[in-house]
LOVEXVEX-582182 format. One record per residue (C-alpha): residue in three letters; x, y, z. Coordinates in steps of 0.001 Angstrom, whole numbers, plus 524288, in hexadecimal, padded with zeros to 5 digits. Example, Ala and Ser with C-alpha at 12.3 -4.5 7.8 and 13.67 -1.06 7.14 Angstrom:
REM residues 2
ALA8300C7EE6C81E78SER835667FBDC81BE4
//
This chain:
REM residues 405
UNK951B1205A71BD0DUNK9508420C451B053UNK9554221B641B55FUNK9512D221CA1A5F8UNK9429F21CBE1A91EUNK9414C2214A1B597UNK944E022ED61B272UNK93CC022E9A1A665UNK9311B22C011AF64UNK9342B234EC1B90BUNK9369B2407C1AF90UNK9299123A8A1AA11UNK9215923B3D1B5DCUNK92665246811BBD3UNK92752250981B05DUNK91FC025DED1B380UNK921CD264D21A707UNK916CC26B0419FB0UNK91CDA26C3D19339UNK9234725DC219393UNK91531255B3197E2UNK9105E25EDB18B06UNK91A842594F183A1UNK9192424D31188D4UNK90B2224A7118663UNK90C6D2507D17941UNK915632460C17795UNK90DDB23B1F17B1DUNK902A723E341739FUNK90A1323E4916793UNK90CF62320F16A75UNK9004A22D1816CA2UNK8F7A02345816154UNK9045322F1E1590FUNK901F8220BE15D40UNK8F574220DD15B86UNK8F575226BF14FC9UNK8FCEC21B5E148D7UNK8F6FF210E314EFAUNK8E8E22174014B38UNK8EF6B218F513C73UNK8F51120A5E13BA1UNK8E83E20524142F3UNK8E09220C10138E1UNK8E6A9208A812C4CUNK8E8911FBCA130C0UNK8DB331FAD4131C3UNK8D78D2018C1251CUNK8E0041F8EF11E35UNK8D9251ED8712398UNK8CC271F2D812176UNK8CEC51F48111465UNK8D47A1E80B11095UNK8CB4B1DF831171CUNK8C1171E6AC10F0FUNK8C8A21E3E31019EUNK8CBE21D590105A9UNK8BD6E1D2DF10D81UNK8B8841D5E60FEFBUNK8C2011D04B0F53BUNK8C9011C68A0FEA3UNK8D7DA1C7211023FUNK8DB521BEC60F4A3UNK8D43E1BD6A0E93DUNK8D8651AF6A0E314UNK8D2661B2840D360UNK8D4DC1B0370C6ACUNK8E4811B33D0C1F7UNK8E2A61BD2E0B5B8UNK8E6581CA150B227UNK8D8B01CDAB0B219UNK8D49B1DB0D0B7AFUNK8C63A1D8FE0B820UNK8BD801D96C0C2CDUNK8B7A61CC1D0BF1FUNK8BEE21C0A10C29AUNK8C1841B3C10B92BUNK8BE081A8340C0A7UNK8C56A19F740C89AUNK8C3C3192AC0CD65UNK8CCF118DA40D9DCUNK8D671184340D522UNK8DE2117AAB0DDC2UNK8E8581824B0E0ABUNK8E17E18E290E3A1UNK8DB2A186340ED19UNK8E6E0180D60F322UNK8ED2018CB80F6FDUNK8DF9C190E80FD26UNK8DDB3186DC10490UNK8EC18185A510A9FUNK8ECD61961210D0CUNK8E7B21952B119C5UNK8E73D1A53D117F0UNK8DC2B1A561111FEUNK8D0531A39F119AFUNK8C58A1A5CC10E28UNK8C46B1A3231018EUNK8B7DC1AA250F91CUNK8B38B1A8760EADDUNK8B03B1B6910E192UNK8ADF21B9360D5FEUNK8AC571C8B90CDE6UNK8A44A1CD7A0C287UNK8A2431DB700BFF5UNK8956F1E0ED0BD09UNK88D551EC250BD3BUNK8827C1EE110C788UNK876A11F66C0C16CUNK86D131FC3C0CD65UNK8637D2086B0CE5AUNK867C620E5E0C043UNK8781620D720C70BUNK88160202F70BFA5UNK88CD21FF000C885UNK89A741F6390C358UNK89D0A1EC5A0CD74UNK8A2EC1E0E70CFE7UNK89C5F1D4660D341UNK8A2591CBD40DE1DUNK89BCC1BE0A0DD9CUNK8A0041B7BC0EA57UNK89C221A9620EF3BUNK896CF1A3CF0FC3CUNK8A4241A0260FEAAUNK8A5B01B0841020AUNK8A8C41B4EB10DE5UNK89EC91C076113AFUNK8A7E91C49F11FEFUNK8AE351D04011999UNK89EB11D61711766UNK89A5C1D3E2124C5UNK89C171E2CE12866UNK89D0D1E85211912UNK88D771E6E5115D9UNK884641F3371146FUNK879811ECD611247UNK872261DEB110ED7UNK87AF21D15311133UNK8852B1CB40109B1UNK882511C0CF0FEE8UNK87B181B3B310091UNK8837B1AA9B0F994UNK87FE819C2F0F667UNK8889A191D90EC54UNK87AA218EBF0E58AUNK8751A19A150DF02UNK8785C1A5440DCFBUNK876B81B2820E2DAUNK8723F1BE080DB87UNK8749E1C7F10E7B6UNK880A71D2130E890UNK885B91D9E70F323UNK8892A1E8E90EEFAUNK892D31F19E0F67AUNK88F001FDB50FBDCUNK89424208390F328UNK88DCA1FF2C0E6F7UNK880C01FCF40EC59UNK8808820D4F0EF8CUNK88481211410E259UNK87A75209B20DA38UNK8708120C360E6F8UNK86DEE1FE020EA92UNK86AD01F68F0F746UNK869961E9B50FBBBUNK85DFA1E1EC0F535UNK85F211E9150E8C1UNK8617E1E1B10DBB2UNK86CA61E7640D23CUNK870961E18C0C5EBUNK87D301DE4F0C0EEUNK881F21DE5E0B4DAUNK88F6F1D6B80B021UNK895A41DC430A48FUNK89B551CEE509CC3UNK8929C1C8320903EUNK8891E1C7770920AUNK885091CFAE09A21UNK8801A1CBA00A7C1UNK877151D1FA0B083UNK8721B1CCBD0BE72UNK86A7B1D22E0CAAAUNK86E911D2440D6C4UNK869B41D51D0E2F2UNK871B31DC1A0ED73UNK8720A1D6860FB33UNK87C581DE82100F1UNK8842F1E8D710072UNK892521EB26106D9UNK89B621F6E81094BUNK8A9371F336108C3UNK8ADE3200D410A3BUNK8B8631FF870FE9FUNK8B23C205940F3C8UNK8BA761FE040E809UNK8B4071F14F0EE92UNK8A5A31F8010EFC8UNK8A4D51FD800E260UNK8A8E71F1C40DBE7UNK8A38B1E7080E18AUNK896AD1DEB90E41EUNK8956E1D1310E991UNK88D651C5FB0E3A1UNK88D3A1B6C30E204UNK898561B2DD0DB4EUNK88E731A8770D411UNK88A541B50D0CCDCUNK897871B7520C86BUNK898631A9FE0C59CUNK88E171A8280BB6CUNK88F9A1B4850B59EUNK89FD21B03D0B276UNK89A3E1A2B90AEE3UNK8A21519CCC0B741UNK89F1118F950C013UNK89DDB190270CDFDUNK8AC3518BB00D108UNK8B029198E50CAC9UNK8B24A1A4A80D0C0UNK8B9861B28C0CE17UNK8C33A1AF110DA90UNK8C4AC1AB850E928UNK8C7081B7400F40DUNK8D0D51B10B0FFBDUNK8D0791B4B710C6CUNK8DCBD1B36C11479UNK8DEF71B66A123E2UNK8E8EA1C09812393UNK8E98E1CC4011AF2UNK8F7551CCAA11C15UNK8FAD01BF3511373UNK8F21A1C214108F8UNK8FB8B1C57E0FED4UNK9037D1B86E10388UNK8F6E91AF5A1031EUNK8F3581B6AB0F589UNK900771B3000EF54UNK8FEA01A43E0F581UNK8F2DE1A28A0EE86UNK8F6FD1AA440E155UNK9023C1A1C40E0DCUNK8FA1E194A00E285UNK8EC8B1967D0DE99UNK8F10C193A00CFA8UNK8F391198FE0C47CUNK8E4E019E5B0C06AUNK8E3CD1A4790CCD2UNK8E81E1B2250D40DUNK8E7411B4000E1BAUNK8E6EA1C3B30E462UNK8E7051CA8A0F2AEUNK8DFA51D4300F769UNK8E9FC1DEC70F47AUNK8EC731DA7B0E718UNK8DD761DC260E40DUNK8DCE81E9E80EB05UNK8E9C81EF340E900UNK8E5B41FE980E9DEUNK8DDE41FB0E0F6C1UNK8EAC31F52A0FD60UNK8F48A200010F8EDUNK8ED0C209270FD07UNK8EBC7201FB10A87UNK8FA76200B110A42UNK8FCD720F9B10AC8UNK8F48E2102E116DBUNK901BB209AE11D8DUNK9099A215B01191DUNK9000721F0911F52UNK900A3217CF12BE1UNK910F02182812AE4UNK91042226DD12864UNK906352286E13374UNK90FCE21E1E13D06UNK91BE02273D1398BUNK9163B2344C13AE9UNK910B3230CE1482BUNK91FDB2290B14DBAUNK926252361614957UNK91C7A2402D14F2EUNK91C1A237EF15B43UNK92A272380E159D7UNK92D83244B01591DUNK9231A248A816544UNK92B7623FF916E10UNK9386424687168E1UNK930BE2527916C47UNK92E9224E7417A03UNK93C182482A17D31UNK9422A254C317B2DUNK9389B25B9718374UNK93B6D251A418D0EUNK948722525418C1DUNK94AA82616518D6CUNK941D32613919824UNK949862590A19FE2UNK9573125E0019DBBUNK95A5F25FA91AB2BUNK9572A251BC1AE69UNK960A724E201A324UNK96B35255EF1A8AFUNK968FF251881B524UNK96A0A242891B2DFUNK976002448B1A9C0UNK97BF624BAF1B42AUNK97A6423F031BD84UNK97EB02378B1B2FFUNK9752D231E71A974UNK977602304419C6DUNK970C72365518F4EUNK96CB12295118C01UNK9646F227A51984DUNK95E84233DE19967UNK95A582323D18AF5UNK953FD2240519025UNK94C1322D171992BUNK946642372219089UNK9438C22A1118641UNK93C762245D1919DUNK9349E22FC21936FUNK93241231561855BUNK92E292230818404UNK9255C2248F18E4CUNK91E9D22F471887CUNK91CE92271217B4DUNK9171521AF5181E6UNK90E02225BB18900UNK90A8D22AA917B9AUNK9083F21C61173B5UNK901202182B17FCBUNK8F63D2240717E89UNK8F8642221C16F5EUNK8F5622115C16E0BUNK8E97721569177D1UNK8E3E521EE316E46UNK8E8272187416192UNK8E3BB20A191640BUNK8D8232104416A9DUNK8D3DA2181015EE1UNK8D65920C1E155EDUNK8CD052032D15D9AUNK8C26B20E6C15F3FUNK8C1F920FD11505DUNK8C27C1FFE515010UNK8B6FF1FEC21575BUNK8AE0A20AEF15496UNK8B2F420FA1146EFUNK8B18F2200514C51UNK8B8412222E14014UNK8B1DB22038131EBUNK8B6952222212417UNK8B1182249311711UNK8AFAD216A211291UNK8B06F2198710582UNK8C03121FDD10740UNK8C4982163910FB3UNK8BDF1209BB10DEFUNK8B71E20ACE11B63UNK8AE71212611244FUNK8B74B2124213093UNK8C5CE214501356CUNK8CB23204AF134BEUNK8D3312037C14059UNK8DC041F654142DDUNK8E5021F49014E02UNK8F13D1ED2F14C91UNK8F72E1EBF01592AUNK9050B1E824153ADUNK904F21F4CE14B62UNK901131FD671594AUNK90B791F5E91618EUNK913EB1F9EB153BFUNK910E620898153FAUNK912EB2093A1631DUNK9208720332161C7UNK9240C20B161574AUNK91F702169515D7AUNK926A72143316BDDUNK931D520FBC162D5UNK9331C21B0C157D8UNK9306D2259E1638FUNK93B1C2205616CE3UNK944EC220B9161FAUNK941FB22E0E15F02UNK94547231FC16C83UNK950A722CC416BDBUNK9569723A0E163BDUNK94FEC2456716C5CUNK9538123D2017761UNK963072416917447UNK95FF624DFE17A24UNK962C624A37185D1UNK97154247B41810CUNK9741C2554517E78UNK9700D2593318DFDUNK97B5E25C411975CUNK9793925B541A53BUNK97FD52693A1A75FUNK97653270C819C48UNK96A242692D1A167UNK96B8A26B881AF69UNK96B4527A231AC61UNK95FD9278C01A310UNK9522A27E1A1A8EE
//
């Protein structure tokens, strides 16, 4: 029979004193709104991070496979697959999608505005997924390898600035010799909630891009690859870099957006700052109440020294106690943290300004391995502060706390 735990549930059941059950209920909701807390903050800018970059590689895919230059220019120099591009495709069973683009920047003149965009000519080979939930208004293109199509889909912010809707023709004009001018008409228009995407961009056939370049139909600006996990992009990105040939560059997502991704990167700092301040005011509440405890029960110390225990195992009872208070406390605190993070999962009760963060709502996404993390680390990091106010009970004689009151 384990004597320390006994007494700690005794003392635990059977305390009467006011001031202590404050104490002790400050205590454990410390513990709780501090669990919660973090696992709300890592929940959330997990989520945002994922929101964010799906967004970026939904639009521009996870690796871009284009011409190898030192060209800065918006427009890309066309490519045709060789053999060995092919090859390491085909055997990188990462990649689950492979699409064909082409760029050519242009100026879109509508209702007295003028507009500098870039054209994105895609193909029938395009995947339409990623739009399913990002159009306003009107459908997506109608594609076909015969003719081509002289209809564009606008975003949002473009088609409200030069006061255009769906059905309306714009023309576009593309500044190289001579000049060219064509009309389009606009089909559909998308919200992507990233304004350096919406701004820039409008999407057309890539047989328009095509004739305008001169080029044949087995040329294109690049190829946008799709893999299955985010997390061995850079490693399939360097594959195909390495094999695709020498006339080729194979760029990931975060090499394309660099600004984007650092800026998600220092997200992780604020959720370290957030995990830290939480462990040590947590900490330093259960410190708080150990000592409490401890003075409280003086007599009892003296008491079971005087019969013969040791330090050691009346410190095992007042860490018992104190455990039991934290498991109490991330109990209540998983309870309201997971529950808040599935509430705003499901109903979105919280919005944003779209155009400051990329979104209208509060991302939330759960990783059960990181809340099984933060409750470890929080039983763990607590205990082990104990461990110090728990000496206390060291310094006790059974003489001095028989006589205390």
């Amino acid at each position: 029979m384990n004597t320390e735990l006994f007494i700690a549930k005794r003392i635990s059941s059977s305390s009467q004193r006011t001031f202590s059950r404050v104490i002790v209920q400050v205590a454990i909701t410390g513990i709780a709104l501090g669990l919660a807390v973090m696992i709300a903050s890592f929940a959330i800018v997990t989520g945002f991070k994922a929101e964010i970059r799906d967004k970026i590689i939904g639009f521009a895919g996870a690796i871009q496979l284009v011409k190898y230059d030192l060209s800065t220019s918006l427009e890309n120099n066309a490519i045709k697959l060789n053999d060995n591009a092919r090859q390491a495709i085909r055997y990188t069973p990462e990649i689950t999608h492979v699409q064909s683009f082409a760029t050519k920047t242009g100026i879109i003149s509508a209702n007295s505005e003028i507009e500098g965009v870039v054209l994105k000519g895609i193909g029938t080979d395009f995947n339409w997924k990623f739009y399913a939930d990002k159009m306003v208004d009107g459908s997506v293109l109608k594609l076909n390898n015969d003719s081509i199509t002289n209809e564009v889909m606008l975003s949002k912010f473009t088609a409200d600035r030069l006061k255009i809707k769906t059905g309306d023709n714009i023309l576009m004009y593309f500044v190289q010799e001579p000049l060219r001018r064509r009309k389009f008409k606009v089909v559909g228009i998308f919200d992507l909630g990233i304004e350096e995407l919406d701004k820039m961009y409008v999407l057309g056939d890539i047989k328009v891009v095509q004739r305008l370049n001169n080029w044949d139909n087995g040329q294109v600006g690049g190829y946008e690859l799709a893999v299955n996990d985010y997390r061995k992009i850079d490693t399939v990105s360097k594959y195909i870099f390495e094999n695709a040939g020498e006339d080729l560059a194979a760029y990931s997502a975060q090499e394309r957006f660099p600004a984007i991704f650092d800026w998600l990167a220092l997200l992780d700092v604020n959720a370290i700052v957030i995990l830290a301040l939480m462990l040590l005011v947590a900490g330093i509440n259960m410190i708080s109440t150990l000592l409490i405890l401890i003075l409280e029960r003086t007599n009892m110390i003296g008491l079971l020294k005087a019969l013969g225990y040791t330090s050691w195992n009346i410190r095992k009872i007042f860490l018992y106690k104190a455990s039991y208070l934290i498991v109490r406390g991330m109990i209540i605190g998983n309870i309201i943290g997971v529950g808040f993070c599935l509430i705003q999962q499901h109903f979105r009760i919280i919005s944003l300004d779209q155009q400051s963060y990329y979104m209208k709502f509060v991302p939330v996404e759960i990783n059960w391995i990181t809340v099984l993390l933060l409750n470890v680390g929080t039983l763990v990091v607590c205990v082990l502060m104990l461990l110090i106010p728990s000496l206390l009970v060291t310094r006790i004689t059974p003489v001095k706390a028989l006589r205390f009151k």
